[in-house]
Residue frames as a rotation matrix with the C-alpha (Angstrom) as fourth column:
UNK 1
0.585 0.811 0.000 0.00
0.811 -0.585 0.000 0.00
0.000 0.000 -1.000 0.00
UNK 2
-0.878 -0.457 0.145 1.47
0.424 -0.881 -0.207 3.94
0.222 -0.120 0.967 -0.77
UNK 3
0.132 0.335 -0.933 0.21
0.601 -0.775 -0.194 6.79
-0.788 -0.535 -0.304 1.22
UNK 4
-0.464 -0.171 0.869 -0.37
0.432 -0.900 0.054 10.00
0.774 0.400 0.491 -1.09
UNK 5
-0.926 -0.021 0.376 -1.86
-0.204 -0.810 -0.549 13.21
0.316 -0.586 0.746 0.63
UNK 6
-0.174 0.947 0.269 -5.80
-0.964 -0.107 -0.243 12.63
-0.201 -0.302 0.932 0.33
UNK 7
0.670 0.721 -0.176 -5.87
-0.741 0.663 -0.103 8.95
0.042 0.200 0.979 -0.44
UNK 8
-0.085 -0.759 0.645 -3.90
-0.498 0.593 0.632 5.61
-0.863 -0.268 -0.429 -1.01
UNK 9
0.260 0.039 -0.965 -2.92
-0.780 0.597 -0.186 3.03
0.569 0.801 0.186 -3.81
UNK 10
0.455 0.177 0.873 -3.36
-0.530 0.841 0.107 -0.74
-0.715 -0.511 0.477 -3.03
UNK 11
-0.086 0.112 -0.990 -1.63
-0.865 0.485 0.130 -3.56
0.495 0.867 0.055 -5.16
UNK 12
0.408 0.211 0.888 -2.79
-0.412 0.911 -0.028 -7.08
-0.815 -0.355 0.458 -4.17
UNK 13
-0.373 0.017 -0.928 -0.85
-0.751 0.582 0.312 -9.96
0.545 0.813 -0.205 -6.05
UNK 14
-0.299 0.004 0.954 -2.44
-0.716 0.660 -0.227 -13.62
-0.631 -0.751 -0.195 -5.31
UNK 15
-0.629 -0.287 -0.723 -3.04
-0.713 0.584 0.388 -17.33
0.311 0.759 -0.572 -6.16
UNK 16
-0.181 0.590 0.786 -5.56
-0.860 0.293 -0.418 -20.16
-0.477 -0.752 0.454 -6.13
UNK 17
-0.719 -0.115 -0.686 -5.61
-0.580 0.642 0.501 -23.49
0.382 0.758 -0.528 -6.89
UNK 18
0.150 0.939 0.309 -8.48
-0.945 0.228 -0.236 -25.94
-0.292 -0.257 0.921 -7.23
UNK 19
-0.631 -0.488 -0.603 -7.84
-0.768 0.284 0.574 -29.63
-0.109 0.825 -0.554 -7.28
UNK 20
-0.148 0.958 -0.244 -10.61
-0.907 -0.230 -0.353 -31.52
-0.394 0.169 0.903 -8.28
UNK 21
-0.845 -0.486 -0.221 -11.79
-0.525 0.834 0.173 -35.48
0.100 0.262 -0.960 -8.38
UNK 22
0.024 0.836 0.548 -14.70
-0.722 0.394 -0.569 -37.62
-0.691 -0.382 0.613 -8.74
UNK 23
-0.495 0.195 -0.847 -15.58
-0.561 0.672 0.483 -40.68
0.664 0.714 -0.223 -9.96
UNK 24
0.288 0.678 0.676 -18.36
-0.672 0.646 -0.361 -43.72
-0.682 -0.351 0.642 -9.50
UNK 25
-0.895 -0.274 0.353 -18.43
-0.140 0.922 0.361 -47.29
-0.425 0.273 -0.863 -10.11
UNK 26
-0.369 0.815 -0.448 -21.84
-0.177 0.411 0.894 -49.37
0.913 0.409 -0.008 -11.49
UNK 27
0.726 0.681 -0.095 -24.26
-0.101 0.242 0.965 -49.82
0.680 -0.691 0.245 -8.77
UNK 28
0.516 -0.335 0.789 -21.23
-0.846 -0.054 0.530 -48.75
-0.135 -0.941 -0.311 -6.31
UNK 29
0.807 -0.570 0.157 -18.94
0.576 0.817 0.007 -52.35
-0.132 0.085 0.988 -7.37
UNK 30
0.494 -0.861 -0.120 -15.56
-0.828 -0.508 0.239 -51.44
-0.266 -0.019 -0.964 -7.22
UNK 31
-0.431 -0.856 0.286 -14.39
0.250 0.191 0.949 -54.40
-0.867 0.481 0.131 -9.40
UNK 32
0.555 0.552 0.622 -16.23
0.785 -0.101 -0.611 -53.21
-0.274 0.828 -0.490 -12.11
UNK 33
-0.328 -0.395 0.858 -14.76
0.824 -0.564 0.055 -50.51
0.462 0.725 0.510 -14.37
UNK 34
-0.740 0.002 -0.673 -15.38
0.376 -0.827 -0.417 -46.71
-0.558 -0.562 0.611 -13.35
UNK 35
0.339 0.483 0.807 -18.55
0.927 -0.319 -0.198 -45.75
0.161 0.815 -0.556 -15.63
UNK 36
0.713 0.225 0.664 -17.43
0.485 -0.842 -0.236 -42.16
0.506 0.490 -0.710 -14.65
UNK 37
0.245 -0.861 -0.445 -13.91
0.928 0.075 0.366 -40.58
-0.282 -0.502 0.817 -13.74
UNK 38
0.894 0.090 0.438 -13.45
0.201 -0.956 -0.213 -36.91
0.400 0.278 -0.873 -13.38
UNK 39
0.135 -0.966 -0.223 -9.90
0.974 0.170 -0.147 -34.95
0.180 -0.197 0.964 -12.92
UNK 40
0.514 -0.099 0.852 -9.43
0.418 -0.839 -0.350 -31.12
0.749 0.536 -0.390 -13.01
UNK 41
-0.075 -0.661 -0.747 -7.16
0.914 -0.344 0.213 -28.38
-0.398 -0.667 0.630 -11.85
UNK 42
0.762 0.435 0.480 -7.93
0.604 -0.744 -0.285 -24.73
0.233 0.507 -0.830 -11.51
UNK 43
-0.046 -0.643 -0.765 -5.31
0.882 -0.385 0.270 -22.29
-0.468 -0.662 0.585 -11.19
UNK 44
0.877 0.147 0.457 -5.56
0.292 -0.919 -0.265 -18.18
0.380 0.366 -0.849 -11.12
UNK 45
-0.445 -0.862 -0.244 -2.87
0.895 -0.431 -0.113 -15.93
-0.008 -0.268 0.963 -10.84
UNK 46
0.694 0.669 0.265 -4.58
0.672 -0.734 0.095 -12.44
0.259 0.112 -0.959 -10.00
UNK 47
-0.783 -0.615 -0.092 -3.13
0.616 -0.748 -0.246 -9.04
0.082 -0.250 0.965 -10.13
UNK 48
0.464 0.868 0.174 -5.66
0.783 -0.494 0.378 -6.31
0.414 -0.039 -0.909 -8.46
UNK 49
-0.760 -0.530 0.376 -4.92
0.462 -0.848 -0.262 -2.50
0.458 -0.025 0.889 -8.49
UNK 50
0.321 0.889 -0.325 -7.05
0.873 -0.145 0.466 -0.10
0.367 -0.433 -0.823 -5.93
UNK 51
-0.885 -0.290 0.364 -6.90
0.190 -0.939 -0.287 3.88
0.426 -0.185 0.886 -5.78
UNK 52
0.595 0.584 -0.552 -8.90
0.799 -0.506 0.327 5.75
-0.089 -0.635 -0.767 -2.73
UNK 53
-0.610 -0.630 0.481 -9.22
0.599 -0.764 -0.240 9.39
0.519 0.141 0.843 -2.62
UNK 54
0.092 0.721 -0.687 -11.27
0.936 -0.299 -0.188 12.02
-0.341 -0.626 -0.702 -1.02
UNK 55
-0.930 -0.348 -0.118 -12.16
0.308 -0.914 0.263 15.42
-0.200 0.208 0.957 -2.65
UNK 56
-0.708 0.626 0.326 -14.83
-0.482 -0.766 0.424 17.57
0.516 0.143 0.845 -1.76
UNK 57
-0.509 0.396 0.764 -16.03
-0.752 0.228 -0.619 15.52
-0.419 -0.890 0.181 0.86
UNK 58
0.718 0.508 -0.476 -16.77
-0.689 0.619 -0.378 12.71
0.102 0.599 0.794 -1.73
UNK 59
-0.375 -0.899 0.225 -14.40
-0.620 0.424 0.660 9.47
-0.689 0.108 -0.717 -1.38
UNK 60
0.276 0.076 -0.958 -13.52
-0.953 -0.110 -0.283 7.98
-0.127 0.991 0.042 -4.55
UNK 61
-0.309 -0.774 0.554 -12.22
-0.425 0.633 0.647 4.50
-0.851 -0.036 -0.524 -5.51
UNK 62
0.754 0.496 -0.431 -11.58
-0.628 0.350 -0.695 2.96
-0.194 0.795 0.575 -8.52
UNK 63
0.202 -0.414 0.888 -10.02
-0.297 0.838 0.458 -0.63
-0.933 -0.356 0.046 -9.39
UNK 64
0.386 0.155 -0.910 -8.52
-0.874 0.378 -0.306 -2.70
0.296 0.913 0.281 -12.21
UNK 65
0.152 -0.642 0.751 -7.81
-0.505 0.603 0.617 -6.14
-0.850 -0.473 -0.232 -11.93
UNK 66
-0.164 -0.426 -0.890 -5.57
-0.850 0.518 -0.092 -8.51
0.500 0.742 -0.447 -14.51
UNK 67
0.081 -0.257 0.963 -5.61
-0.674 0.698 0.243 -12.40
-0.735 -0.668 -0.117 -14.26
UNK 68
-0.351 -0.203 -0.914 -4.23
-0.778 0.607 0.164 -15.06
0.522 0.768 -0.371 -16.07
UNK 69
0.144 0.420 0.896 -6.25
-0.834 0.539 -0.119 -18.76
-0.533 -0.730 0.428 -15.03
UNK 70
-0.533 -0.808 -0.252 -5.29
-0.845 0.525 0.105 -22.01
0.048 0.269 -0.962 -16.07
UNK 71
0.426 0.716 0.552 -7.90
-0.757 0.617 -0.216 -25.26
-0.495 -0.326 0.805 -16.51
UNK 72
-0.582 -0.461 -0.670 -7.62
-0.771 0.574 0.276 -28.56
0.257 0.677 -0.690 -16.97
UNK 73
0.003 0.259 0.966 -9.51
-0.754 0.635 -0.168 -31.36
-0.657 -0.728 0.197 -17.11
UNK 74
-0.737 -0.295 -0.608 -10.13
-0.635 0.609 0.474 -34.82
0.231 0.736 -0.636 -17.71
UNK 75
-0.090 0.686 0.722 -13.12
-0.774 0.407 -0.484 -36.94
-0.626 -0.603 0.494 -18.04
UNK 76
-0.815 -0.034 -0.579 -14.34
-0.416 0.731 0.541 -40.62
0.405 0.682 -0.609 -18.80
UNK 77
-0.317 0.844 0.433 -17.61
-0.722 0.081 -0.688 -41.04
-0.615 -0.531 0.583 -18.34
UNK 78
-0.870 0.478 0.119 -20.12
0.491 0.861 0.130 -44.47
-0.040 0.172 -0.984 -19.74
UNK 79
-0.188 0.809 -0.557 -23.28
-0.633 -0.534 -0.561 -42.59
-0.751 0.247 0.612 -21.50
UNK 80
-0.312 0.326 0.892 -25.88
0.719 0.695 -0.003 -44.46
-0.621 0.641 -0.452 -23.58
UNK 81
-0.119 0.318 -0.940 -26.54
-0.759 -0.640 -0.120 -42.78
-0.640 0.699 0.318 -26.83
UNK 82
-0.304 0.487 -0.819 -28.77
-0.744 0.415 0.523 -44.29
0.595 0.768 0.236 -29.73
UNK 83
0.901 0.420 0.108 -29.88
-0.404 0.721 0.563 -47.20
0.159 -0.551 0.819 -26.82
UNK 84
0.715 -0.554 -0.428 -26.26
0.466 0.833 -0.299 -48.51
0.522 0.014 0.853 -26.82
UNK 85
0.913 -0.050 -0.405 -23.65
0.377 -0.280 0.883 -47.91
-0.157 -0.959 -0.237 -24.30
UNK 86
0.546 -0.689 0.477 -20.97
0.544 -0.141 -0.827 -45.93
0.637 0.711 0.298 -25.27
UNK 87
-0.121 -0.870 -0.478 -16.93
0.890 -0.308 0.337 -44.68
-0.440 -0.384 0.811 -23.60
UNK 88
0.780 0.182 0.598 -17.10
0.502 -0.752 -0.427 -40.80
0.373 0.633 -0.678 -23.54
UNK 89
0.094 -0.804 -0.588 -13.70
0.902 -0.181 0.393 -39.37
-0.422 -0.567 0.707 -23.19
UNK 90
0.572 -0.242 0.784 -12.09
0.459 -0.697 -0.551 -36.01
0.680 0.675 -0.288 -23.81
UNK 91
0.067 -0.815 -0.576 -9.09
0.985 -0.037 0.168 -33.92
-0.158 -0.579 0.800 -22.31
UNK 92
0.581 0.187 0.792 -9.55
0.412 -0.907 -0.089 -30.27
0.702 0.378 -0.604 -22.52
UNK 93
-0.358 -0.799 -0.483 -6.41
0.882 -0.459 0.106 -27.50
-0.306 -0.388 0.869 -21.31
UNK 94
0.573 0.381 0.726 -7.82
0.559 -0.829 -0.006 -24.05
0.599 0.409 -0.688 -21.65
UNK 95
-0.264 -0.479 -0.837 -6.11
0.942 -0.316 -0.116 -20.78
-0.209 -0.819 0.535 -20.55
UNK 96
0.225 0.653 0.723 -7.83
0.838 -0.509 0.199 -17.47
0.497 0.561 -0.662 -20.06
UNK 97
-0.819 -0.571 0.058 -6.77
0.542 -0.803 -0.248 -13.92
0.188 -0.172 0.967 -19.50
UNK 98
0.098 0.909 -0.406 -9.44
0.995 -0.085 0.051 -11.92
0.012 -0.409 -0.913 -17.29
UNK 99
-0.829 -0.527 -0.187 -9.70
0.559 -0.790 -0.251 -8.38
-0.016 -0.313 0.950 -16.42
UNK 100
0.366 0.918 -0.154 -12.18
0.899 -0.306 0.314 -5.78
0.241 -0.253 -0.937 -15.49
UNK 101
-0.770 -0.303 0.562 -12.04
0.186 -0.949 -0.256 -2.26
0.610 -0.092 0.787 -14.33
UNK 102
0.276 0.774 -0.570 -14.57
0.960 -0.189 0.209 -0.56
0.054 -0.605 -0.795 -11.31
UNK 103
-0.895 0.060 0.443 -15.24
-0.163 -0.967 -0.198 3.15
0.416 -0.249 0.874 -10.15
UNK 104
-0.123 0.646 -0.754 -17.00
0.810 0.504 0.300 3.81
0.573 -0.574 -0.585 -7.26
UNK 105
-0.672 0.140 0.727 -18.34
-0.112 -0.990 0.088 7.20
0.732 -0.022 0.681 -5.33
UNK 106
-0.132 0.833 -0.537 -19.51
0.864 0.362 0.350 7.72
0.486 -0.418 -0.768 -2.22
UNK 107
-0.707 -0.129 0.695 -20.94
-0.228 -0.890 -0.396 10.77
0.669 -0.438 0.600 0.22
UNK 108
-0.536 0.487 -0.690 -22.40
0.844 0.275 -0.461 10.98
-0.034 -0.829 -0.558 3.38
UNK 109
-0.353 0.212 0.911 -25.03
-0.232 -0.963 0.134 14.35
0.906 -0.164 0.389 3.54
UNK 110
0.325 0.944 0.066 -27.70
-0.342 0.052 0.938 14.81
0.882 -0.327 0.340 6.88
UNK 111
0.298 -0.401 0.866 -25.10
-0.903 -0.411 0.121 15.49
0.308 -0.818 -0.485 9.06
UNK 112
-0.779 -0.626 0.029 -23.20
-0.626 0.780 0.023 11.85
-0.037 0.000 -0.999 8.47
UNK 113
-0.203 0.728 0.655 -26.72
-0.782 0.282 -0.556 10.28
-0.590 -0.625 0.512 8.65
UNK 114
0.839 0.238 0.490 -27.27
0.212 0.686 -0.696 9.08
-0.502 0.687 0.525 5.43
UNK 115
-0.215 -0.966 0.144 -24.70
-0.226 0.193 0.955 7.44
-0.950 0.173 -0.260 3.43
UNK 116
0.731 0.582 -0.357 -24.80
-0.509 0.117 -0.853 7.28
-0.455 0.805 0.382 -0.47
UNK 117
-0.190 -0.947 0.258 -22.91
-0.270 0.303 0.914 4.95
-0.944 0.104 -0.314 -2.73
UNK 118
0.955 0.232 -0.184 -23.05
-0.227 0.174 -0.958 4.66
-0.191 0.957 0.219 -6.87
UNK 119
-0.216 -0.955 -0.205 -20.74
-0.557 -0.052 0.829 2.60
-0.802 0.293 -0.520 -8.84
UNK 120
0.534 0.345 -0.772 -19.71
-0.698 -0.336 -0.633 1.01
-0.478 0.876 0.061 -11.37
UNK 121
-0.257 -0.719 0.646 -17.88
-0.279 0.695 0.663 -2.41
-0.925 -0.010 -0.379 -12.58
UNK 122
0.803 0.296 -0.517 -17.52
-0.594 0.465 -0.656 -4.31
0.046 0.834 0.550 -16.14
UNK 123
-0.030 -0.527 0.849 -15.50
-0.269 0.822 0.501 -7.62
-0.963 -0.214 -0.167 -16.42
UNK 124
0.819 0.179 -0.546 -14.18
-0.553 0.503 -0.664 -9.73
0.156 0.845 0.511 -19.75
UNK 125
0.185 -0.797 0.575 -12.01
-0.296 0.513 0.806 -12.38
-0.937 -0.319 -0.141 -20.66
UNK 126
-0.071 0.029 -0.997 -10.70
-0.805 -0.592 0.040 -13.62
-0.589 0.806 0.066 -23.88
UNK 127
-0.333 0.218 0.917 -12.51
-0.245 0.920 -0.307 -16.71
-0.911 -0.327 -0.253 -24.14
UNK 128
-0.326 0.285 0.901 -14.34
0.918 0.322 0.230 -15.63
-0.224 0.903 -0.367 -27.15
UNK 129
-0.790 -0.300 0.534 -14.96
0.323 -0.945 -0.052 -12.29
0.521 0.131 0.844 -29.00
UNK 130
0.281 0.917 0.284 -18.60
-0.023 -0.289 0.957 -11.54
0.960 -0.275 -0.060 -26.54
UNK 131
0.725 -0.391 -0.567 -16.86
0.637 0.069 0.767 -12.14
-0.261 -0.918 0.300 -23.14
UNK 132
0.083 -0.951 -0.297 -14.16
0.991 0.047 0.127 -9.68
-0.107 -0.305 0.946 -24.35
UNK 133
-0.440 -0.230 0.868 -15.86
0.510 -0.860 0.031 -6.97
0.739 0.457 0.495 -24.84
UNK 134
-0.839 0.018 -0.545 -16.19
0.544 0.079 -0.835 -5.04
0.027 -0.997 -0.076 -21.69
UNK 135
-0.585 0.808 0.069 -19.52
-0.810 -0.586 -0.001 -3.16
0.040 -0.057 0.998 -22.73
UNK 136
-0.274 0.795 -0.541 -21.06
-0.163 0.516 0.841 -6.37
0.948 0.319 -0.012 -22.84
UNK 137
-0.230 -0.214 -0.949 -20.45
0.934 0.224 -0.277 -6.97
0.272 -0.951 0.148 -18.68
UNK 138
-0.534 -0.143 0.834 -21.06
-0.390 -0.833 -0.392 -3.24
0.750 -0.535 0.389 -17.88
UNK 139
0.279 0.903 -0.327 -22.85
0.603 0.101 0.791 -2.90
0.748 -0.418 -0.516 -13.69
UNK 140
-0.400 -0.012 0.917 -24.23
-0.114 -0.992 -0.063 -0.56
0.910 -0.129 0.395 -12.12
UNK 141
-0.067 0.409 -0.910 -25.25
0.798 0.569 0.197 -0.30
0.598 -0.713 -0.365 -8.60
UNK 142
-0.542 -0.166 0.824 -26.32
-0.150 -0.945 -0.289 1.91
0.827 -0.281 0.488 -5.98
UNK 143
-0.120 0.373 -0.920 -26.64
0.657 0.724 0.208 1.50
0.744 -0.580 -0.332 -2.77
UNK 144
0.146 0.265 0.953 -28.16
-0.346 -0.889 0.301 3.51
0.927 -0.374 -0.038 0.98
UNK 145
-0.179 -0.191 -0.965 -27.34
0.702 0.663 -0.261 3.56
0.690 -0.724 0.016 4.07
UNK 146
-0.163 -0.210 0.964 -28.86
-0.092 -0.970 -0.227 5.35
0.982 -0.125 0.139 6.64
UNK 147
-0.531 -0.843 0.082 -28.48
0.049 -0.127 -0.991 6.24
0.846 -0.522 0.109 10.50
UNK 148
0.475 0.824 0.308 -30.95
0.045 -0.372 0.927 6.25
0.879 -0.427 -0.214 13.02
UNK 149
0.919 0.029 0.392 -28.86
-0.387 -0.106 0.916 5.61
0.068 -0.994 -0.086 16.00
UNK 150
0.118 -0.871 0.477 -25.48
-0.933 0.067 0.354 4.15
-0.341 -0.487 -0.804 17.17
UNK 151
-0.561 -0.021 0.827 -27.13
-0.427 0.864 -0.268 1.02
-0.709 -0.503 -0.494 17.12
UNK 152
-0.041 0.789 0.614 -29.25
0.400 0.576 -0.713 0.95
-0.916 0.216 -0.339 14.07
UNK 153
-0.646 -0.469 -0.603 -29.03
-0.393 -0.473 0.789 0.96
-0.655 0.746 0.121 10.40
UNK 154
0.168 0.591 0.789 -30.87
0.078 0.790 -0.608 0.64
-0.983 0.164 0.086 7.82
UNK 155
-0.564 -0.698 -0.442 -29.42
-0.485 -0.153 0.861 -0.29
-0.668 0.700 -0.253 4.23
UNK 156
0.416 0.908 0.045 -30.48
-0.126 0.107 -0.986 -0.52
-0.901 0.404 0.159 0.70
UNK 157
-0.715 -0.558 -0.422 -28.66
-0.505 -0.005 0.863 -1.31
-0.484 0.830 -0.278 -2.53
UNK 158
0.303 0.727 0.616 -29.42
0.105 0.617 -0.780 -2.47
-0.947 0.300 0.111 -5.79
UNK 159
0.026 -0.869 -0.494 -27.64
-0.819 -0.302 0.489 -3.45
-0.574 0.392 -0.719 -8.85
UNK 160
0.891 0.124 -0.437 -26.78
-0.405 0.649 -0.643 -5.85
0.204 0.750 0.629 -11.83
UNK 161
0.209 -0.902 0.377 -23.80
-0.576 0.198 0.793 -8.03
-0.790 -0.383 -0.479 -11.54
UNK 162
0.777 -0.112 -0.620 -21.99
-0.501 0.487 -0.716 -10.64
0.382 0.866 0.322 -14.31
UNK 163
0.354 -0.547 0.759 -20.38
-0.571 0.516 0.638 -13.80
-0.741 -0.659 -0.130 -13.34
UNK 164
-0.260 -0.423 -0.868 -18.21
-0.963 0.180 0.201 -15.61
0.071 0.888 -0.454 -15.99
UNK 165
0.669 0.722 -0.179 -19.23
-0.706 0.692 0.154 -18.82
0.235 0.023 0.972 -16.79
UNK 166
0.569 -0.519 0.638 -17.88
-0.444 0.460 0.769 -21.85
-0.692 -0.721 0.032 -14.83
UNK 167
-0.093 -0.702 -0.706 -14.86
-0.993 0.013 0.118 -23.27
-0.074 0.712 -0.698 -16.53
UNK 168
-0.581 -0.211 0.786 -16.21
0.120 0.933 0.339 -26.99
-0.805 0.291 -0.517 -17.19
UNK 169
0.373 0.928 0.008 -18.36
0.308 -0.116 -0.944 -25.34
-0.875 0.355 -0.329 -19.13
UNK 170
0.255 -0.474 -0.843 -15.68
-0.957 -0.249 -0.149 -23.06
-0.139 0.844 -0.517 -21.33
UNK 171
-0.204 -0.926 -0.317 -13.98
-0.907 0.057 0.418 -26.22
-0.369 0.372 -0.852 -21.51
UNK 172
0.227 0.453 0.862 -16.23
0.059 0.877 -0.477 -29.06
-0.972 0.159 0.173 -22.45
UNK 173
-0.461 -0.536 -0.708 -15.04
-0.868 0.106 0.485 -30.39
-0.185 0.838 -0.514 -25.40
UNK 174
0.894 0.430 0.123 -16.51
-0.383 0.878 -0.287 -33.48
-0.232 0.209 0.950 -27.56
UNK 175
0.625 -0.522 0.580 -14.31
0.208 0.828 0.521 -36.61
-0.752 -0.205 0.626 -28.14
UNK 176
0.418 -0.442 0.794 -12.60
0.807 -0.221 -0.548 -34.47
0.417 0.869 0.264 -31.48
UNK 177
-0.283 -0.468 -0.837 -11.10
0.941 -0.302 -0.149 -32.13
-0.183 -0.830 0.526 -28.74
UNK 178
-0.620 0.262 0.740 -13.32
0.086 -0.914 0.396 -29.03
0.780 0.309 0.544 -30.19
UNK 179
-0.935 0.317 -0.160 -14.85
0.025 -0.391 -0.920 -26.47
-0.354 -0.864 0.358 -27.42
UNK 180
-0.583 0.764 0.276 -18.81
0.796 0.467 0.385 -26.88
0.165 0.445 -0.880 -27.67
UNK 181
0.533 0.712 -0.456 -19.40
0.787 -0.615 -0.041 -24.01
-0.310 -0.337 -0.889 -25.93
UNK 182
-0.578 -0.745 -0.334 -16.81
0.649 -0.668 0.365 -21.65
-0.495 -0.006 0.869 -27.42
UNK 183
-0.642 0.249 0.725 -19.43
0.367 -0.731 0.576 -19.77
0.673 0.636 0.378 -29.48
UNK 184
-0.046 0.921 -0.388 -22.11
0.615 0.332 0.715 -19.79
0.787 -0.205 -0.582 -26.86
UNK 185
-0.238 -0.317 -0.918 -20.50
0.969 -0.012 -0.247 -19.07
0.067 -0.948 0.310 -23.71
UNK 186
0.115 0.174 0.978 -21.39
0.078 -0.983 0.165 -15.74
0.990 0.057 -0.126 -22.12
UNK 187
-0.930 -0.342 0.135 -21.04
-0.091 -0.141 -0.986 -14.16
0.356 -0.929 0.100 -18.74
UNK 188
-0.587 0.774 -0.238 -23.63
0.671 0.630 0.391 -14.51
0.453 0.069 -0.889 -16.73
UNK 189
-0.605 0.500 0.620 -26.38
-0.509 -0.841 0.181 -11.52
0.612 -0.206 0.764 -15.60
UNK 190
0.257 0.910 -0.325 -28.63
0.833 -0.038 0.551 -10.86
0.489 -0.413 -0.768 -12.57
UNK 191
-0.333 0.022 0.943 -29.86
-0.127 -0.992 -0.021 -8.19
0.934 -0.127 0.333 -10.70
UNK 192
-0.549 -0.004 -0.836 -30.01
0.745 0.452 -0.492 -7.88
0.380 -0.892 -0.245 -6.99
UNK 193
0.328 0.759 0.562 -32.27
-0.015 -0.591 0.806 -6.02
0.944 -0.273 -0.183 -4.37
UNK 194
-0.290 -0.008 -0.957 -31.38
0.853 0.451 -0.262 -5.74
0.434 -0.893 -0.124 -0.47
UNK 195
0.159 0.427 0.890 -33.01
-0.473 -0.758 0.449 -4.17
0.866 -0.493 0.081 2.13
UNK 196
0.390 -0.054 -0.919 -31.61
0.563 0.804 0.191 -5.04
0.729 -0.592 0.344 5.88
C-alpha cells in the first residue's frame, strides 16, 4: 500500500488453486470398471490494483484487476446414446486472461446520517470475441445507508452483476477435442435487491 496526501494506492498480487476429483463405479462395485472418472485443476494468478481518494467531501475508488487462469480437465464417463452404451472421453487444457475495471463514489449528507454509494464495474475475458468486450459486462449499482442511531441501520442497494461462466463449461469439449461451448458461452447476468 502507498500513502499520497488525500488517499492511497493498493496492489494485491495472489493465487488459487483448485484440485478436483470424482468418480463412480456401477451400482457402487468397485471391481467393475469406473462408468465415470473426473480430474481437473484450476489455477488463477490475480493481479488487483485499488486507488482511494477524497475530494470535496466525496471518497472515490476505482479498481482494475488482470488475471491469467489455467484449466484442466479430464473426463471418462459411460453414456448411452442411440440405446447402446458408449466410452465418452475427452481432455480439454484451456487458458484465459481476465480483467475488469470498477469506479465507485460515495458521500455521506444529513449530518453523516445518510450514506450514499453509486458505482460502477464491467469484467471480460478472452474466451471468445462476446466475453471480451467489456460493454457487454457493464454494472451498475447503488446503494443507501442510513443512521438512526449508534445502534441501528438501515441499508439498501441495488444493482446488476456478471459472473463468468464456470470453466467446465468453457472447456467441455466433444471426443474431437473441439470447445462446444466456445461460441455460446457468455457471462452470466442478474440483478439484486437488499433491504436489511
Amino acid at each position: 500500500m502507498h500513502f499520497t496526501e488525500n488517499g492511497n494506492h493498493t496492489f494485491v498480487l495472489s493465487r488459487n488453486m483448485l484440485l478436483n476429483s470424482f468418480y463412480k463405479y456401477p451400482n457402487n462395485d468397485e471391481t467393475l470398471a469406473k462408468s465415470f472418472d473426473y480430474n481437473s485443476t484450476e489455477a488463477e494468478n490475480k493481479f488487483r490494483y485499488e486507488y482511494n481518494i477524497r475530494k470535496n467531501d466525496i471518497k472515490y475508488n476505482f479498481g482494475a484487476n488482470l488475471e491469467y487462469a489455467k484449466y484442466y480437465n479430464k473426463t471418462s464417463q459411460q453414456i448411452f446414446i442411440g440405446g447402446a452404451l458408449t466410452n465418452f472421453e475427452y481432455t480439454s487444457n484451456l487458458n484465459v486472461v481476465k480483467y475488469g475495471i470498477s469506479a465507485q463514489a460515495s458521500k455521506t449528507f444529513f449530518s453523516q446520517k445518510l450514506l450514499v454509494s453509486l458505482g460502477l464495474r464491467t469484467d471480460g475475458n478472452d474466451y471468445n470475441n462476446n466475453s471480451a468486450n467489456l460493454l457487454n459486462q457493464i454494472s451498475p449499482r447503488i446503494s443507501f445507508s442510513y443512521s438512526f442511531s449508534e445502534k441501528m441501520n438501515l441499508n439498501a442497494g441495488t444493482g446488476r452483476y456478471f459472473q463468468q461462466t464456470a470453466y467446465t463449461t468453457l472447456g467441455f469439449r466433444n471426443s474431437s477435442g473441439d470447445l462446444l461451448n466456445y461460441e455460446s458461452a457468455t457471462y452470466i447476468g442478474r440483478g439484486t435487491a437488499n433491504i436489511y
